[in-house]
C-alpha positions in Angstrom: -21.1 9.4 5.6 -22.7 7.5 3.1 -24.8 4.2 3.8 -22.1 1.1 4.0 -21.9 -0.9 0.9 -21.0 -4.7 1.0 -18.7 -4.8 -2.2 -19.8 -7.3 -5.4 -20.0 -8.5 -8.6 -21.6 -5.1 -9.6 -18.1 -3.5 -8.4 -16.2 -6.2 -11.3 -18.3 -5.1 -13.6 -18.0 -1.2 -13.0 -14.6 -1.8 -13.1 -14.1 -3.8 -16.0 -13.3 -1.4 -18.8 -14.2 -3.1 -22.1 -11.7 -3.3 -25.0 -11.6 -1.9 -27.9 -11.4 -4.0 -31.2 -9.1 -1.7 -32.7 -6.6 -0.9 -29.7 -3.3 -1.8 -28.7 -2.3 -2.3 -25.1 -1.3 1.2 -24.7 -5.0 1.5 -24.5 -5.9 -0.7 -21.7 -3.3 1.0 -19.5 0.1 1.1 -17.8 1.1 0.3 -14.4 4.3 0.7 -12.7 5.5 -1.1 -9.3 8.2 0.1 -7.7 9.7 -1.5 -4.7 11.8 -4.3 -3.3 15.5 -3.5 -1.0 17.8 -6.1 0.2 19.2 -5.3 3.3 16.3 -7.0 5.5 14.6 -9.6 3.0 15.6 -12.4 1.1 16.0 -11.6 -2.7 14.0 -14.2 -3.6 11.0 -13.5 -1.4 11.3 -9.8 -2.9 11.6 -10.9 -6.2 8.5 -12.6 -6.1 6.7 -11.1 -4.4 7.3 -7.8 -6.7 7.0 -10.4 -10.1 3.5 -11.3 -8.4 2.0 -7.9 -7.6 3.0 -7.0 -11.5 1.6 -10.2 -13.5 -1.1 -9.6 -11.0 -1.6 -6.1 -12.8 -1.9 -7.5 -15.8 -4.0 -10.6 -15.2 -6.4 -7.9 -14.1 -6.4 -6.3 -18.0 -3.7 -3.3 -17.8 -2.0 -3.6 -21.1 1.6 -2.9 -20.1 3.3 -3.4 -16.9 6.6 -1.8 -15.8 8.5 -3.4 -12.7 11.4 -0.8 -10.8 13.7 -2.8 -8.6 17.1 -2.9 -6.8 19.5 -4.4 -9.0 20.4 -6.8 -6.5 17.3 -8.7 -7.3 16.8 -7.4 -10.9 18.0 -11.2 -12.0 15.5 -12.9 -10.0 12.7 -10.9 -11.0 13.4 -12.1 -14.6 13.5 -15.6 -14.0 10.3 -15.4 -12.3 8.6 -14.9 -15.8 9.2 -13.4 -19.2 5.7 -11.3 -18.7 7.5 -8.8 -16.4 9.5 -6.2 -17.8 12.4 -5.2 -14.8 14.2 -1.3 -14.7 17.2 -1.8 -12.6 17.3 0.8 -10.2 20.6 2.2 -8.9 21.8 0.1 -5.9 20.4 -2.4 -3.5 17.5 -0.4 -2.0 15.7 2.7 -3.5 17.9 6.2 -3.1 17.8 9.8 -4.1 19.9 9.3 -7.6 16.8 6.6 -8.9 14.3 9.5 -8.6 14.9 10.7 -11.7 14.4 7.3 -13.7 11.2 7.3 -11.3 9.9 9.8 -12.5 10.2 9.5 -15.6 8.5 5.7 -15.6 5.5 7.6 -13.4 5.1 10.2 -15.8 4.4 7.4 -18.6 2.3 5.5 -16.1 -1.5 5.2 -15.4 -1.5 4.0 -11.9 1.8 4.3 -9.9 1.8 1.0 -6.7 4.8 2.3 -4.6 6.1 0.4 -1.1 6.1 -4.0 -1.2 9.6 -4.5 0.5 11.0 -1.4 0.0 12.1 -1.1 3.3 12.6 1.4 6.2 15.9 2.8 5.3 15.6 7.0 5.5 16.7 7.2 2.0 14.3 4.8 0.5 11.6 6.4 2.6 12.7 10.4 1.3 13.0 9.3 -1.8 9.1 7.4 -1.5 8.0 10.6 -0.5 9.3 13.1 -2.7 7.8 10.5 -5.2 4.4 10.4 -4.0 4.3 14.4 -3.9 5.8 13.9 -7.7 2.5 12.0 -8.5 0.3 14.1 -6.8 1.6 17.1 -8.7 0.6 15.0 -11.7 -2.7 14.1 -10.6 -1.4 10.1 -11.4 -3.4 7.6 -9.9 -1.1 5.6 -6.9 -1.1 2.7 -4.3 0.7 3.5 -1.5 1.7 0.0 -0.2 3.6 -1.5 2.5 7.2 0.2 3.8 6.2 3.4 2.4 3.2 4.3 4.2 5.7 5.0 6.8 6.6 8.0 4.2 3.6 9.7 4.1 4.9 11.3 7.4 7.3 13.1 5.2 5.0 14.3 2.8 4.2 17.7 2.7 1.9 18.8 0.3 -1.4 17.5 0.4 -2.9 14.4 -1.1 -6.1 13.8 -3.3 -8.6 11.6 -4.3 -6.7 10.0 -7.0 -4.2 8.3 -4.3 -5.0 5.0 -2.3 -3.6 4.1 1.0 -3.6 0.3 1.6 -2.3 -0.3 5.2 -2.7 -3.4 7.6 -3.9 -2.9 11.2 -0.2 -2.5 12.4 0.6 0.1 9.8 -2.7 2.1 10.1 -1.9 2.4 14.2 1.4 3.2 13.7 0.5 6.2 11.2 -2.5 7.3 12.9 -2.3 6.2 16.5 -5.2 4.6 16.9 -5.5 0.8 18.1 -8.2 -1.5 16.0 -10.5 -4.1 17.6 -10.2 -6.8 14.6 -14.0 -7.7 15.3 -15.4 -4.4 16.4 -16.3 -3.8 12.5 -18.2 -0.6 13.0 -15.5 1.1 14.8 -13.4 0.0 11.9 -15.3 1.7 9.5 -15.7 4.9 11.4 -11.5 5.4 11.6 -11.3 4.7 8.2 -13.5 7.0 6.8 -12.1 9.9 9.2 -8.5 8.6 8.1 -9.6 9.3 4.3 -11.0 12.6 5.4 -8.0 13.1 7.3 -5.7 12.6 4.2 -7.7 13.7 1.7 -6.9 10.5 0.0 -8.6 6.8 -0.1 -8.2 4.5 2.3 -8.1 0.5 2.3 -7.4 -1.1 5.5 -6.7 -4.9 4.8 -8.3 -7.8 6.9 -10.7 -10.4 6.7 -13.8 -7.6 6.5 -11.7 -5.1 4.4 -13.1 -1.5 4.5 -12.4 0.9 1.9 -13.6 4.6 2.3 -13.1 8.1 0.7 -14.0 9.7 3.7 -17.7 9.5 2.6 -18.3 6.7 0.2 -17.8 3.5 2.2 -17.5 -0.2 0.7 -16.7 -3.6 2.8 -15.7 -6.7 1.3 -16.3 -10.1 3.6 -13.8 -12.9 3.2 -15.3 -16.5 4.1 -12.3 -17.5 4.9 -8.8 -17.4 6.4 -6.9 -18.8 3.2 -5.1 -15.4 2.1 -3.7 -14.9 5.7 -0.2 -15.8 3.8 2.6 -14.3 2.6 2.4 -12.2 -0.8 -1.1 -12.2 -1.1 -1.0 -8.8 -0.3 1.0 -7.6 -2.7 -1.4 -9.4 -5.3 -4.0 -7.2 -4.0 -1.9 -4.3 -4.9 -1.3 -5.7 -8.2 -5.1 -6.6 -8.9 -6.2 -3.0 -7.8 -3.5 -1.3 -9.4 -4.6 -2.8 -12.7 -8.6 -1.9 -11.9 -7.2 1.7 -11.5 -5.1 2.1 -14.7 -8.3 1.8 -16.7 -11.0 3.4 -14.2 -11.2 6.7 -13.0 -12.7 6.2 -9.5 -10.3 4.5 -7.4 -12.9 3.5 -5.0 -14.6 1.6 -7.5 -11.5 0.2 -8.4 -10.5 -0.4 -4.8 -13.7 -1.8 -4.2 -13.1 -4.3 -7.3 -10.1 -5.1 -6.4 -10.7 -6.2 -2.4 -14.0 -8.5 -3.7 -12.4 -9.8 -6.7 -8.9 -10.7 -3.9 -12.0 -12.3 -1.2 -13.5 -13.9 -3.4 -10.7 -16.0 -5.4 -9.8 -16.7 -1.5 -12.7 -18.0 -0.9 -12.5 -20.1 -3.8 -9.2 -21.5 -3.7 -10.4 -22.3 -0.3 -12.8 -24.7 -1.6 -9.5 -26.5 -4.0 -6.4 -26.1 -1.3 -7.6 -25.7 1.9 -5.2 -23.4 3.8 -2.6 -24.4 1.3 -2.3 -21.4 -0.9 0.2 -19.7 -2.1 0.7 -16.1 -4.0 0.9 -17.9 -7.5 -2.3 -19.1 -7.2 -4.6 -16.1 -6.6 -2.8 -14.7 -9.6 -3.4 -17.8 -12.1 -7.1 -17.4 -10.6 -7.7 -13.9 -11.6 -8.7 -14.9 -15.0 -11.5 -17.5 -14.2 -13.2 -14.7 -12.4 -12.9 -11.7 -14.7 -13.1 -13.5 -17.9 -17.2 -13.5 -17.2 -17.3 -9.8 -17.3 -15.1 -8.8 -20.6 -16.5 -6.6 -23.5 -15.4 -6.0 -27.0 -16.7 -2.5 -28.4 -16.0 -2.2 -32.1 
């Protein structure tokens, strides 16, 4: 394994593709978020949380941003804000028949973020992981988020470097077995890194030291504080790293970006709200940050 690297400002700027004078937004890349059921959430807590992770994307500099959701909460992502373009899917959760429309918007797609409220249901999750082996075929960049990391058990053909697993300590036990200490940091990083090896994938296991590996690349990002410990934060993560990784090839550079970029505005907002934050805010903060490292090429 690789010496530990503490993530930084050298990560934002590896990560910060500069724009071209001349280009359109098909240049600066495309992200699609798929997600959102509503047979155990609240619509509006979906909706969102789904219209967060995508303006999120974009605050980050993709160009174009595609949003797939149940049409039970299609509405509500609208009225959320006019930046986020919706695709109903079939029904109230994701099934087999929207698999075809999924496809389709992957295909197009620079970076694929798959699982925020998704849900369990056995369809959802089939259909998540005939998906992911979809976008593995097609060597697409893709966060796997949420509900559907609970699919990966249903995958069956193996994984590569271009796909990102983000879990939480709950989820990474439950999908490899193993229990974390939350302050044993160390012992974090080791299980991490043999979970990328493992998968044959990346790996970004959330909490206040976040660890991000390849299996032999390792990067850890600090938080200060405890202000993100709040609902839909995570998904903005998503958002902010899918964005990093539909204009950069390495997704643990992106990954990396993403997780210090997330700490950081934390750490900031901090300093403004206290433990008063709120999703909406580490979105509307992305911009203070990153607008430091932009670059026009002619």
């Amino acid at each position: 394994m690789r010496y530990n690297k503490v993530a930084g400002e050298e990560d934002l700027d590896l990560a910060s593709k500069p724009r071209s004078l001349y280009g359109s937004k098909f240049d600066n890349g495309r992200v699609l978020v798929i997600g959102g059921g509503s047979r155990f959430h609240g619509a509006q807590v979906l909706a969102s949380n789904a219209a967060y992770l995508t303006l999120a994307g974009l605050r980050t500099g993709a160009g174009y941003a595609v949003t797939c959701v149940p049409k039970s909460i299609v509405l509500a992502v609208r009225k959320l804000s006019p930046n986020v373009i919706v695709v109903p899917l079939s029904g109230d959760n994701v099934n087999p028949d929207d698999l075809p429309l999924l496809k389709k918007e992957a295909k197009k797609s620079d970076a694929i973020v798959i699982g925020p409220g998704l849900g369990r249901e056995k369809s959802s999750l089939e259909t998540a992981a005939k998906l992911i082996s979809y976008c593995v075929k097609l060597g697409k960049k893709l966060i796997v988020d949420a509900d559907v990391i609970h699919a990966l058990k249903m995958v069956h053909s193996k994984l590569n470097k271009n796909v990102l697993i983000t879990p939480n300590d709950n989820e990474f036990s439950q999908l490899f077995g193993i229990r974390l200490d939350k302050k044993n940091v160390e012992k974090r990083i080791r299980a991490v890194a043999n979970a990328a090896k493992r998968l044959n994938a990346n790996v970004l296991l959330k909490g206040h030291v976040t660890i991000i590996s390849d299996g032999s690349r390792v990067k850890i990002v600090r938080a200060k504080t405890a202000t993100l410990a709040t609902m839909g934060t995570g998904d903005v993560l998503a958002g902010i790293t899918g964005g990093f990784m539909a204009r950069k090839d390495d997704v643990i550079t992106a990954a990396a970006a993403g997780a210090y970029l997330h700490a950081r505005i934390g750490d900031l907002l901090y300093n403004e709200k206290g433990y008063h934050v709120i999703a909406s805010d580490v979105v509307d903060y992305i911009p203070k940050i990153l607008k430091g490292f932009d670059r026009t090429i002619v």
